[in-house]
Structure formats: C-alpha cells, structure tokens
N, CA, C and O of each residue as an XYZ file, in Angstrom:
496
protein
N       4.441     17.015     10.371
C       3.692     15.813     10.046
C       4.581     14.866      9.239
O       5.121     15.063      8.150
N       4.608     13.601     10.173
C       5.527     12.692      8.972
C       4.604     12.138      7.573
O       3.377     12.095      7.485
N       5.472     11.799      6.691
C       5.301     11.390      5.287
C       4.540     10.211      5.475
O       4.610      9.658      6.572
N       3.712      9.661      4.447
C       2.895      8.820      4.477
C       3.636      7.061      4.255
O       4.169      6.855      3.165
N       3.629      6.132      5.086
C       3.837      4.956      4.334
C       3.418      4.468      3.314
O       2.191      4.369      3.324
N       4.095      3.965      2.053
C       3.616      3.980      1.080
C       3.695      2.193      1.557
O       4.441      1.574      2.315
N       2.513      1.784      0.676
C       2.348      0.440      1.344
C       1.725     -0.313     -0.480
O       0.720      0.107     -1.052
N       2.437     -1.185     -0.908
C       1.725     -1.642     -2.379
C       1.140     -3.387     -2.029
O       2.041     -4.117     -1.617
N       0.176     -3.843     -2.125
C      -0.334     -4.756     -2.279
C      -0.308     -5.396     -3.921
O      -1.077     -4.932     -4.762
N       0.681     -6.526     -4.261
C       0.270     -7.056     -5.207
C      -0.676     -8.342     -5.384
O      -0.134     -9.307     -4.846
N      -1.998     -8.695     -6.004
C      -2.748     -8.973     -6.366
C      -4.192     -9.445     -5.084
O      -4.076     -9.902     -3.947
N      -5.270     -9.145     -5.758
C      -6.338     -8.780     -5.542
C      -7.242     -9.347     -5.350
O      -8.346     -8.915     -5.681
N      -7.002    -10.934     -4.525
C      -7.824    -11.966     -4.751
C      -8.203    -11.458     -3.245
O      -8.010    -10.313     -2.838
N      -8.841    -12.648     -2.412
C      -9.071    -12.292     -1.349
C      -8.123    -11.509      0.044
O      -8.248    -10.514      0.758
N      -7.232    -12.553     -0.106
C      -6.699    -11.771      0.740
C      -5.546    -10.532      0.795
O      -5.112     -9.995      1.814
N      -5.066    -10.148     -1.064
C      -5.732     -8.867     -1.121
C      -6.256     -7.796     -0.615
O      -5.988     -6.808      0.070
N      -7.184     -8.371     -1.238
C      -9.077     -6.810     -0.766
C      -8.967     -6.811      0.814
O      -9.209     -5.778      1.437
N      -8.612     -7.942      1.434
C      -8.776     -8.092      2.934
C      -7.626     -6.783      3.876
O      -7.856     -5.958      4.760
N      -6.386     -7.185      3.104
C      -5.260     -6.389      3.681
C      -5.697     -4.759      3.005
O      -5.472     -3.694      3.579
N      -6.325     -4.911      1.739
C      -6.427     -3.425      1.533
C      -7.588     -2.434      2.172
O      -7.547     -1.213      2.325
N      -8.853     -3.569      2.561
C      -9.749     -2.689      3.326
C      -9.201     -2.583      4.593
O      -9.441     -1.486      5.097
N      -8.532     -3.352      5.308
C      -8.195     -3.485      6.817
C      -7.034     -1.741      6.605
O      -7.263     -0.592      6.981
N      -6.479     -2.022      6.253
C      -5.386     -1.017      5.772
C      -5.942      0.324      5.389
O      -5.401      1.177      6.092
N      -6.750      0.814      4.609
C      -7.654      1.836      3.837
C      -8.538      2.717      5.422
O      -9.143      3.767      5.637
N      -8.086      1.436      6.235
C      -9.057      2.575      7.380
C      -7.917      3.024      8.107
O      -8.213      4.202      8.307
N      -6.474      2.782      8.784
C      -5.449      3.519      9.132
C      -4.823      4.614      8.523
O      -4.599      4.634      7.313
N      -4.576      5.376      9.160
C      -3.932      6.927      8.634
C      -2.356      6.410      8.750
O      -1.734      5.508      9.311
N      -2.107      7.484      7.914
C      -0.729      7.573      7.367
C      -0.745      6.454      6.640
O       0.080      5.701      7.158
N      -1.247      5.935      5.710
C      -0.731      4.963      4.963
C      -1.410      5.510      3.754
O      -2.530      6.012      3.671
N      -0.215      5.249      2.532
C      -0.694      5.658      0.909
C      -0.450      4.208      0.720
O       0.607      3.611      0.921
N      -2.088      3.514      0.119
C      -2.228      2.410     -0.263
C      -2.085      2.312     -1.740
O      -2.273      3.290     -2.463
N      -1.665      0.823     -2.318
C      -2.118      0.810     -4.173
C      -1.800     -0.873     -3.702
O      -0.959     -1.527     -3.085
N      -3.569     -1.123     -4.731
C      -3.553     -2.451     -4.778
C      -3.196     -1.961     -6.618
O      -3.470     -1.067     -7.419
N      -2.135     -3.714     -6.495
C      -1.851     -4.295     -8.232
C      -2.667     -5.236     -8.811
O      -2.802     -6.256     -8.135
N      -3.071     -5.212     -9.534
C      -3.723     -7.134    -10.052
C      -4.161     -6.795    -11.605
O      -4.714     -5.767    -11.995
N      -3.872     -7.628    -12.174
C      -4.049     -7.176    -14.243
C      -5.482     -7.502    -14.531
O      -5.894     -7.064    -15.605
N      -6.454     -8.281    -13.686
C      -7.719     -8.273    -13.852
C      -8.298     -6.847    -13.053
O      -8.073     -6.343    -11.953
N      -9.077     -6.525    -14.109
C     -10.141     -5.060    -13.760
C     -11.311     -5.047    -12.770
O     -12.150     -4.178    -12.530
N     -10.996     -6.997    -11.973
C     -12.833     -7.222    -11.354
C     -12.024     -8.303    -10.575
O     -11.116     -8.944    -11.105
N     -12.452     -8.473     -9.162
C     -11.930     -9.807     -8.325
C     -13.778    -11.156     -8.667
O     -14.961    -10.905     -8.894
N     -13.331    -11.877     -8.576
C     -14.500    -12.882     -8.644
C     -14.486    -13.362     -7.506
O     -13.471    -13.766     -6.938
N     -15.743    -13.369     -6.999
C     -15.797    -13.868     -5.553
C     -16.058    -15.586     -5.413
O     -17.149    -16.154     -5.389
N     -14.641    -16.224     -5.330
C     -14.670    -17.551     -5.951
C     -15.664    -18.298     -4.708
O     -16.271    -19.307     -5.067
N     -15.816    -17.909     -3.497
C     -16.303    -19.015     -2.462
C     -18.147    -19.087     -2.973
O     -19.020    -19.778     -2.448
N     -18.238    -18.473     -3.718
C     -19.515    -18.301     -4.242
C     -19.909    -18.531     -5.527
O     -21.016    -18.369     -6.041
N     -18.572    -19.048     -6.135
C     -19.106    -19.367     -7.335
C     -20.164    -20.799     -7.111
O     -21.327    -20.777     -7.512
N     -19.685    -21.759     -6.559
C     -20.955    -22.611     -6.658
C     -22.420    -22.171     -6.673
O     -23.314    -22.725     -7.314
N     -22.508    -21.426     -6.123
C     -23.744    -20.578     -5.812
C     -24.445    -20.000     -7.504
O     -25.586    -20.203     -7.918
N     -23.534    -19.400     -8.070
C     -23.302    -18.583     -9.144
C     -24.068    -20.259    -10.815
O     -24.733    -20.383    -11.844
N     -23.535    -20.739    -10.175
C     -23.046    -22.244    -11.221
C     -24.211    -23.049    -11.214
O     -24.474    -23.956    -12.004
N     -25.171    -22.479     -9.863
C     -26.344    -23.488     -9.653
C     -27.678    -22.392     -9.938
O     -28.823    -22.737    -10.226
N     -27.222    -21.119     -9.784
C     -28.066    -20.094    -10.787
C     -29.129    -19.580     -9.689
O     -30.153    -18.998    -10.045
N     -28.754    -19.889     -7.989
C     -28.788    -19.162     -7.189
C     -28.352    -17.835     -7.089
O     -28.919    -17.123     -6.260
N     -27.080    -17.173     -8.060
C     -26.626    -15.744     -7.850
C     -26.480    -15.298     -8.937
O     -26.065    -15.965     -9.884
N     -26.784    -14.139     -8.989
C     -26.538    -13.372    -10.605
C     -25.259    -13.089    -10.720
O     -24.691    -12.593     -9.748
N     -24.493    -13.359    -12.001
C     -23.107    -12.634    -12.302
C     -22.678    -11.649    -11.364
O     -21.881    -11.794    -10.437
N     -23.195    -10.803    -11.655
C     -23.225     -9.260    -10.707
C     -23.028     -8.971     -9.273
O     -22.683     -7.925     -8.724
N     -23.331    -10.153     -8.776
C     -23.415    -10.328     -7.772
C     -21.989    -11.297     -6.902
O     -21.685    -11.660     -5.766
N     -21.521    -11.364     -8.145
C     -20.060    -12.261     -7.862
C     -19.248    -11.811     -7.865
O     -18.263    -12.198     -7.237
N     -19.309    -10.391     -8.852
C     -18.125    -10.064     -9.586
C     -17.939     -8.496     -8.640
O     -18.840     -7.824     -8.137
N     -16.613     -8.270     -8.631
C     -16.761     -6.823     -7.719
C     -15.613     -6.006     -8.569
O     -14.483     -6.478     -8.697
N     -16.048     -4.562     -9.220
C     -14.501     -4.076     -9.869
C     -13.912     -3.239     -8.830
O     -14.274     -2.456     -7.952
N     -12.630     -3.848     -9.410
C     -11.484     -2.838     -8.369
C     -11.160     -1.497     -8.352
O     -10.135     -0.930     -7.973
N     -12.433     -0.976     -8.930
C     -11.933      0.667     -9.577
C     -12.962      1.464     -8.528
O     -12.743      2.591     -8.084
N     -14.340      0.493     -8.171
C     -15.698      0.476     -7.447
C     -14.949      0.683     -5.710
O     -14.908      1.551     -4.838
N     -14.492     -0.584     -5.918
C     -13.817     -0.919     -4.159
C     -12.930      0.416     -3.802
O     -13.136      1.165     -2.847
N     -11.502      0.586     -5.162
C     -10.894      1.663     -4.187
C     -11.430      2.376     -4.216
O     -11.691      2.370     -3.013
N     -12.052      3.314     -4.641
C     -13.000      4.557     -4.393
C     -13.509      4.564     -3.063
O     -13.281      5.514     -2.315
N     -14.388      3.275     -2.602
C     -14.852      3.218     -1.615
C     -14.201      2.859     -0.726
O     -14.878      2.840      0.303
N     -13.084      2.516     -0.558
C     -11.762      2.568      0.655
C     -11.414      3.295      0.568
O     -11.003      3.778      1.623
N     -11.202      4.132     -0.708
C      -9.656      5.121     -0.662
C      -8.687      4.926     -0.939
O      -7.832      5.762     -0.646
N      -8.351      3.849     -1.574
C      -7.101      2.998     -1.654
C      -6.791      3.367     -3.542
O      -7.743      3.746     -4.224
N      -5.581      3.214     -4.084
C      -5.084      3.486     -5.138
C      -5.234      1.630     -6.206
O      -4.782      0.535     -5.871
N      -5.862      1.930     -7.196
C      -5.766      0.531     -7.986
C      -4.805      0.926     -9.025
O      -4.444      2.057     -9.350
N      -4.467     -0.195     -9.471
C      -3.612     -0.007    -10.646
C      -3.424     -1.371    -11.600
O      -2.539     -2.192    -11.360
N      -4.622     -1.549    -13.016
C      -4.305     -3.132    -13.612
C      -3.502     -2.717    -13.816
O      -3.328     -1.566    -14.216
N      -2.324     -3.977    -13.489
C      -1.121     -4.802    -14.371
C      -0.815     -5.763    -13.566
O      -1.432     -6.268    -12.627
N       0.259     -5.981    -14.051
C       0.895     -7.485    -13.353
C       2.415     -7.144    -12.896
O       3.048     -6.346    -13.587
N       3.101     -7.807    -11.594
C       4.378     -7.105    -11.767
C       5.119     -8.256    -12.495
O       4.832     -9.446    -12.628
N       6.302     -7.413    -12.976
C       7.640     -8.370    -13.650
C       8.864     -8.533    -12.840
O       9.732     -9.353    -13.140
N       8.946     -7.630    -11.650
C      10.039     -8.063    -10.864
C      10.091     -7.079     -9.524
O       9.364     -6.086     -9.534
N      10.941     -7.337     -8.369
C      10.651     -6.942     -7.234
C      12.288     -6.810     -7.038
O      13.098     -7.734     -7.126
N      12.558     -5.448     -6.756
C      13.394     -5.060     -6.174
C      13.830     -4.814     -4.643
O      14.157     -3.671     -4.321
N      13.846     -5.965     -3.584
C      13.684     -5.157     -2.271
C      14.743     -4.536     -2.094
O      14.398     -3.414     -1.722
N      16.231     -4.611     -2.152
C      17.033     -3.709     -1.976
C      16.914     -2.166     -2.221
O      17.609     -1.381     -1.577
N      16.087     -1.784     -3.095
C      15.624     -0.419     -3.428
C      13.907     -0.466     -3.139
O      13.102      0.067     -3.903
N      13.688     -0.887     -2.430
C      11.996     -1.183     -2.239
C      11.338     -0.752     -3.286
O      10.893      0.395     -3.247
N      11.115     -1.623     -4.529
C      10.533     -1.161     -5.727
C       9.889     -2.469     -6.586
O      10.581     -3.484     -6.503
N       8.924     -2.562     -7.224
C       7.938     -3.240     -7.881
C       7.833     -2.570     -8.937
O       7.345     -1.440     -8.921
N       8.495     -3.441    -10.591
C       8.387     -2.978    -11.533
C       7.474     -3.838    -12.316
O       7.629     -5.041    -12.108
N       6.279     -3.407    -13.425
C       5.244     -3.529    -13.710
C       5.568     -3.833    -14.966
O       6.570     -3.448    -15.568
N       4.606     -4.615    -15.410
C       5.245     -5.153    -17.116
C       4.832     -4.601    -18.134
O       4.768     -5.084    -19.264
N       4.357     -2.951    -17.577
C       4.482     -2.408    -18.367
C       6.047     -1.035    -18.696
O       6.408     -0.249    -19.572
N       6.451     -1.476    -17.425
C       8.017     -0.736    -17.746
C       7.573      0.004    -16.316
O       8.638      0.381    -15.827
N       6.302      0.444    -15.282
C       6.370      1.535    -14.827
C       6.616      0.618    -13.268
O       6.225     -0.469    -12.843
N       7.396      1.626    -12.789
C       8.486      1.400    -11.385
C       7.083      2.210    -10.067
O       6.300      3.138    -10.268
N       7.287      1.376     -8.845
C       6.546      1.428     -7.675
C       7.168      1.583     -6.717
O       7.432      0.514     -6.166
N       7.692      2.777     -6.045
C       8.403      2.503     -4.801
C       7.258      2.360     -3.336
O       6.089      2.734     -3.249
N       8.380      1.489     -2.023
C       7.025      0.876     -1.548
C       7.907      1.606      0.301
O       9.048      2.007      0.530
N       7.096      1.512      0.894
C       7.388      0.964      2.307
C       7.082     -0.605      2.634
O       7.624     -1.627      3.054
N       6.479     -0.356      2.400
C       5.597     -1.891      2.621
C       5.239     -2.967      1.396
O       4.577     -2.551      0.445
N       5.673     -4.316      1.430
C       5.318     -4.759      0.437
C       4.165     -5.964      0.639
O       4.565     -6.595      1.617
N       2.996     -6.532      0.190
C       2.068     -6.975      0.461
C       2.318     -8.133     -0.859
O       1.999     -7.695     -1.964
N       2.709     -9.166     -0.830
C       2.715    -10.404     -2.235
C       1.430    -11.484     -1.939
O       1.607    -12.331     -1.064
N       0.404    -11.456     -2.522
C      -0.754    -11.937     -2.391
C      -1.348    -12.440     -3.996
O      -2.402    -12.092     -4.529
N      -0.388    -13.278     -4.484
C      -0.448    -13.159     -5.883
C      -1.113    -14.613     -5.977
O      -0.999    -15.255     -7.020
N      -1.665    -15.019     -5.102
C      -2.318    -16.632     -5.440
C      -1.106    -17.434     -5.512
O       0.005    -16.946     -5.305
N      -1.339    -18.896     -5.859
C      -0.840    -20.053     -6.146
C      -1.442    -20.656     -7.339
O      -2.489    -20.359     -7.915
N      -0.289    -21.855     -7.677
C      -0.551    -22.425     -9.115
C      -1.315    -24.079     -8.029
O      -0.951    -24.362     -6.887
N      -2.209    -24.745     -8.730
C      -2.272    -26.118     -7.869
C      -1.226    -26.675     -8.458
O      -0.682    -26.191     -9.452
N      -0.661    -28.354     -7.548
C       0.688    -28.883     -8.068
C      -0.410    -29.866     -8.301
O      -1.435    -30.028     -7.638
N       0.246    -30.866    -10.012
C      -0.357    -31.533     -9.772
C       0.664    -33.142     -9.440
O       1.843    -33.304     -9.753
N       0.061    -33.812     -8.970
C       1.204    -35.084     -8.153
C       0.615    -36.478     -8.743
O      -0.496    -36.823     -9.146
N       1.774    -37.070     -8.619
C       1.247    -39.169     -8.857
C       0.762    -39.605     -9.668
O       1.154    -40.753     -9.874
N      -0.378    -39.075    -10.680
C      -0.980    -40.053    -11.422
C      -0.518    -39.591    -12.346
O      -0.482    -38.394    -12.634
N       0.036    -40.784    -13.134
C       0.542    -40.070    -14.904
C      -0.937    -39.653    -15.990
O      -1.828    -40.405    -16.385
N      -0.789    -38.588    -16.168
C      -1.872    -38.319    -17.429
C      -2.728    -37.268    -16.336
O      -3.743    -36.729    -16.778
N      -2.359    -37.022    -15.087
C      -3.379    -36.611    -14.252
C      -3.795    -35.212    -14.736
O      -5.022    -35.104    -14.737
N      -2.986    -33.828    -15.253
C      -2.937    -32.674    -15.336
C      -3.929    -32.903    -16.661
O      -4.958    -32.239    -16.537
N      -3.889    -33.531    -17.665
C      -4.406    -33.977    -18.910
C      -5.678    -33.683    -18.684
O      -6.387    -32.689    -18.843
N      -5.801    -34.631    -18.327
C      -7.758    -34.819    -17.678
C      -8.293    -34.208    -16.897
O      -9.462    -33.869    -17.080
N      -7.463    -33.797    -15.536
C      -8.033    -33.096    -14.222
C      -8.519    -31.727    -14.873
O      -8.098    -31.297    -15.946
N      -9.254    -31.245    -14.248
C      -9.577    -29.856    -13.757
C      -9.529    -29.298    -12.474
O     -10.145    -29.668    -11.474
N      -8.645    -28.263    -12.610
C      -8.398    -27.797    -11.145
C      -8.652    -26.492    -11.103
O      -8.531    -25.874    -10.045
C-alpha cells in the first residue's frame, strides 16, 4: 500500500473549507487545514446576520466541528514562511509542515486606489 499524500491547505475561508471537504472524501490523502482563527465566518451571509434575519450561530462554523466531520486535520496558526524546495510550511509558532501538496488560500488585502484620503474614511 502506498503512503498517503500529505496535502496542507493554508487558510480557511471559503475556498479553503471547499478544497478541504472536496478533498476529505478521496483516499490516500492526509489532509491539514491552517488558519489562526478557531471559527470561519460565513461572510456571504453576513448581511443576513446584520439585518437580524440570522443568529450568530448560525454564521459562524468552528474548524475543530468541520474537521471531525470530514476527517481532515486542523491546526490554529498562521504560517511565517514556505519552503517549496523542501516542501515545507513553517508556522509562527516555530513548528515545521511537510507537504505533498500545497493549497495557499490565504485571502487578499483590498487595494485601495485614486482618491487621496480614500483608505481614511472608506470601509472595506
């Protein structure tokens, strides 16, 4: 029997949870999602949440709940650096991840552009 692909997903927003449930149902794969929050927020619903149509609870999902119920390995932190030459993801807390597979799903920052003073005032 060959060895398992080790496959690490870093962070846990949607698409994330998406690659880790899609993934959690194929064999041979040793999954671990990363992300330093303990709970994903299900943002397409926060309006919902904001207008007092949805209870907290109902937004919020922990990642400790999900892998259990995939099967999949969680782990809060955040990484500090990515080694692909040695396929490895080191964690800021000092602890080292070796991978087959690497999954970078770490979100985006918004840019903000053109108007002077814009970042000041905006909310994004």
């Amino acid at each position: 029997m060959s060895a398992k692909r080790r496959v690490i997903i870093l962070g846990g927003g949607i698409g994330g949870i998406e690659a880790a449930i899609a993934l959690s149902r194929k064999a041979g794969v040793s999954l671990t999602l990363v992300d330093p929050n303990a709970v994903h927020v299900w943002k397409p619903a926060l309006h919902e949440f904001a207008a007092g149509t949805l209870n907290f609870e109902e937004n919020v999902f922990s990642f400790e709940k999900l892998s259990k119920k995939f099967k999949f390995n969680f782990i809060q932190g955040a990484p500090s650096s990515i080694d692909r030459q040695a396929k490895s993801v080191k964690l800021s807390d000092g602890q080292t991840l070796e991978y087959d597979y690497l999954i970078v799903s770490i979100g985006g920052v918004q840019m903000i552009l053109a108007h002077q003073g814009q970042k000041r005032i905006a909310s994004f």
